[in-house]
N, C-alpha and C positions, 0 to 999 in steps of 0.2 A: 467356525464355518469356512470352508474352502474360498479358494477364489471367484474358482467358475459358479456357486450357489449365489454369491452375490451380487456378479454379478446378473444372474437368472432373476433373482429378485428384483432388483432396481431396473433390471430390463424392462421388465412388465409393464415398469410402472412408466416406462418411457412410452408406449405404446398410446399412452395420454398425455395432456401436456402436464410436465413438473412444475409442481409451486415452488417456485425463486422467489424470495422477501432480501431485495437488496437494502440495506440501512446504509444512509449517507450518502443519498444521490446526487448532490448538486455539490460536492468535492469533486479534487480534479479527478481520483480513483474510480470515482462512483459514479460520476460522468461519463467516463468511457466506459464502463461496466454496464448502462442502460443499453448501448451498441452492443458489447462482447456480449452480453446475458439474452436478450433478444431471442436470437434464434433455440434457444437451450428447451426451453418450455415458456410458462405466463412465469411475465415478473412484477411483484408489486414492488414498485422505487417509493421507499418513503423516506421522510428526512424530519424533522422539528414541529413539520407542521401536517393537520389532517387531513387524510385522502380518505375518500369512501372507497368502498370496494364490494360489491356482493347487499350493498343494503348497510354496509355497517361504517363506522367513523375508525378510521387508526390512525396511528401515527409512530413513527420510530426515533421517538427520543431515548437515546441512553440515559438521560438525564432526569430519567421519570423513572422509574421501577412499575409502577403498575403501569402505566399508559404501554412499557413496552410488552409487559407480559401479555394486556391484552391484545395488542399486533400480532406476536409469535400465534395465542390461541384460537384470537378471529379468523386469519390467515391457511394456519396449519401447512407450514413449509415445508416438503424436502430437502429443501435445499437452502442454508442462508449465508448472505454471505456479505457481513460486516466491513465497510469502507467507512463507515465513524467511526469518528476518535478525536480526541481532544490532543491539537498540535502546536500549542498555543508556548513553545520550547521554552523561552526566557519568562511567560508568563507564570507556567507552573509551578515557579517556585514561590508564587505568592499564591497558590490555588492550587495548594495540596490535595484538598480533600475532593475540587470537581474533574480533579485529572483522574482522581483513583476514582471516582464514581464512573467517569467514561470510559476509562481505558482498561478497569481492571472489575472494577465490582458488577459491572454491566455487560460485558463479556464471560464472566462465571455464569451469568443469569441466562444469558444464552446458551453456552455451553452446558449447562443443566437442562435446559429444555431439551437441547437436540438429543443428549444424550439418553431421556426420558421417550422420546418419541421417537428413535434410530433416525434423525435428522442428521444429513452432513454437513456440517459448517466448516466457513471460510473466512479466514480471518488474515489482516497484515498485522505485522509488526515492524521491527527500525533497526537499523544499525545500532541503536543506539541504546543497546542493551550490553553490549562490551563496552570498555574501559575503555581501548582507543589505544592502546600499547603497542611495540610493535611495528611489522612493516610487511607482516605475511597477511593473507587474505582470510579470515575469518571463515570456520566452519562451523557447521549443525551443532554440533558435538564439545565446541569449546568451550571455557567456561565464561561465565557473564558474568559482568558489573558494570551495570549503569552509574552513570560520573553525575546525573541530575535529576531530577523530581521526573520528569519525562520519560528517559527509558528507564526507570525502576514502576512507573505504572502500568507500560508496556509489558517490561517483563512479567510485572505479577498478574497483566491478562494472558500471555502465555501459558503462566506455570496453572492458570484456574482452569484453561480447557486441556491441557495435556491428562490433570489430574482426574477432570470430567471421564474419562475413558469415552467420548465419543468421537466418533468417523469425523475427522478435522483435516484440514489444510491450514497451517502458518506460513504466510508468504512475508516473511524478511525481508525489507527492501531500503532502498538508500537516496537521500538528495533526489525527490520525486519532483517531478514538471509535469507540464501538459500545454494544453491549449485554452483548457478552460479552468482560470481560476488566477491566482497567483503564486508566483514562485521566483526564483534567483534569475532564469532565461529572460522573463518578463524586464525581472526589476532594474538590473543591467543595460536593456534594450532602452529603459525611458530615462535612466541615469547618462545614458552615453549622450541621450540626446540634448540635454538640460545643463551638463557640469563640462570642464573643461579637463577634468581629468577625475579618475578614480585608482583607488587601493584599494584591496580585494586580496584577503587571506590566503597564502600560498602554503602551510604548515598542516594540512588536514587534506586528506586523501581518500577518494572516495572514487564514486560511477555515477553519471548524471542518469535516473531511472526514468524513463517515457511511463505517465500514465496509461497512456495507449497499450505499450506493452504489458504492462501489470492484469488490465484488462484480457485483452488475449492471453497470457497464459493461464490466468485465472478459468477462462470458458475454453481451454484444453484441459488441465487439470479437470476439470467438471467430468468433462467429457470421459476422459479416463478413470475418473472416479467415480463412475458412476455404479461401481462395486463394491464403492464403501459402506452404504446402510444396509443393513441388513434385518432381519424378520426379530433379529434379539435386537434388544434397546441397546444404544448405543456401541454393539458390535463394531468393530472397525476393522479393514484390510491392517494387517500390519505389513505391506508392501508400500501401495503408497501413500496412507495415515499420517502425518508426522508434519515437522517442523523443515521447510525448503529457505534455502536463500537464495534470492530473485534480483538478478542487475545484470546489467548488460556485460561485454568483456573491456576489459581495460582497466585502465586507471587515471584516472584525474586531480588536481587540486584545482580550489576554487578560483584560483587567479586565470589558469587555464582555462578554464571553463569559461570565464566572464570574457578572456579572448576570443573563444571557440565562437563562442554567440556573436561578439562584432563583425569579429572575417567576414562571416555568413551573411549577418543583416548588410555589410559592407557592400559583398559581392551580390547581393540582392537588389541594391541599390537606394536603401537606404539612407537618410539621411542624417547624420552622425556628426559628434564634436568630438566626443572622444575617441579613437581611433586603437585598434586593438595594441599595438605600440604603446602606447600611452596609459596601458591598464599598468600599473603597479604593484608588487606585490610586498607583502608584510604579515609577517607573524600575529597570531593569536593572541599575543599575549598585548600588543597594541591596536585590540580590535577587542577590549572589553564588556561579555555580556553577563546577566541575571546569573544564565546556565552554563556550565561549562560544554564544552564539546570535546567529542573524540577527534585526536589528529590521526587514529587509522581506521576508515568506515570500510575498507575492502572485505565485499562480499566473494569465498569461494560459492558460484553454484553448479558445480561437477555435480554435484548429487540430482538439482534440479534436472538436469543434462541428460544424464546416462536414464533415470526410473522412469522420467515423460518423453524422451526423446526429442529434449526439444535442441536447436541450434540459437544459441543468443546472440544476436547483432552486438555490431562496436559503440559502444556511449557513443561515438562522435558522429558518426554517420546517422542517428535519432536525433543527435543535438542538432544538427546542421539542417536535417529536413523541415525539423518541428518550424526555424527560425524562418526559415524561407518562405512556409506556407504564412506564418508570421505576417512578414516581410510584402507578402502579396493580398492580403487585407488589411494593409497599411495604405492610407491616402498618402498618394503622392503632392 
């Protein structure tokens, strides 16, 4: 099926509103995703526990098999687009079996439905499906090996919808923040203020990723792909169909990073003991955990770039606003 047929079809169906079934709305991704998704068409935001909708009880636990299949059937989505996942890094290596149930065997289960009903789903994934070798910025196309229970269930919810053959979006993404929830910006911000000094990993490389933005391009992506279902099951553009990597430009380590954040909160007016001077840095290998980590998370996303047309912001200039806005619902 051509480009222009599909998108004729999916047009149509824009003409009504689209059913969007966001899973994992009270993450930082899926938080912003209730804003980005919004104007798209109706979105039901479910997460662990039961929302009605239309007369009926759902709920979107990956951690159900039937509870979620009847969400996907209750529902009947166009459009889904997965912000659950089981993050839980150093934990997974003692909880093998509920990482592959969230991240892998619960994603086939979507990805069989969409591709059953010509549904497009949208899905993240992690850095942290490569090994971490290296010092070049990781492509689409390179090859993976995950170093921990974490990105090996990642990866094999990848490899379950690619193989689905339905109209998908994989957005790769690295070192996620936001404003709501927790994360490294946060943890740093209440450590600065509590300790008299800290050390913070300089040996691992990466881009601090705004949930915010993962959000927006996610409901640009939509928008541009809204070519991707089509009248056959599981039909997919193979233009833009496929596996993206999604981070801002640059590059960072964690030491810098935990700096970036004080400057900010500093020049905000914050009130601070540890002082961005005073962040230390040290090796991985004296910052022992469960999981191991990649020391290179560098995302290339030229490909994201050039097929959506999109312009990516500098990690520091997201780092610095996020902390500010921070900064300014903080009691003085």
């Amino acid at each position: 099926m051509g480009y222009s047929s599909l998108h004729t079809r999916f047009g149509c169906c824009m003409t009504q509103a689209v059913r969007i079934l966001l899973l994992g709305k009270n993450g930082q991704v899926g938080w912003e995703l209730q804003r980005a998704l919004a104007p798209l068409g109706e979105v039901l935001a479910l997460d662990r526990h039961p929302a009605r909708w239309n007369g009926k009880e759902l709920v979107g636990d990956l951690g159900e098999p039937k509870a979620l299949g009847s969400a996907l059937d209750g529902y009947a989505p166009q459009i889904i687009v997965n912000a659950a996942a089981y993050t839980a890094v150093d934990k997974a290596e003692s909880e093998p079996g509920l990482a592959d149930q969230i991240n892998h065997r619960a994603v086939a289960q979507l990805a069989a439905w969409a591709q059953a009903k010509g549904a497009l789903l949208v899905h993240y994934s992690t850095d942290y499906v490569f090994d971490g070798s290296g010092s070049q910025a990781w492509v689409e196309t390179d090859a993976t090996a995950p170093l921990n229970t974490y990105g090996r269930s990642k990866l094999a919810g990848e490899d379950a919808i690619r193989a689905s053959g339905c109209a998908h979006f994989i957005f790769r993404t690295s070192w996620v923040y936001g404003l709501h929830g927790q994360n490294f910006a946060k943890t740093m911000l209440r450590l600065a203020q509590t300790r008299d000094r800290l050390n913070v990993v300089n040996d691992q490389w990466g881009a601090p990723t705004p949930a915010s933005l993962i959000a927006d391009v996610t409901a640009h992506a939509i928008r541009a792909g809204q070519r991707l279902p089509s009248s056959a099951p599981g039909a997919a553009d193979t233009v833009l169909s496929g596996t993206y990597h999604l981070a801002p430009q640059g590059e960072t380590n964690w030491q810098a990073y935990a700096q970036c954040v004080l400057d900010e909160a500093r020049a905000a007016g914050m009130a601070l003991r540890v002082t961005p001077e005073q962040v230390g840095g040290i090796p991985s290998s004296q910052y022992p955990t469960p999981a191991a980590r990649p020391h290179n998370s560098r995302l290339n996303c030229n490909k994201l770039a050039q097929r959506l047309g999109l312009h990516l912001p500098h990690w520091e200039h997201e780092v610095r606003r996020t902390v500010r806005f921070i900064a300014q619902q903080t009691p003085r």
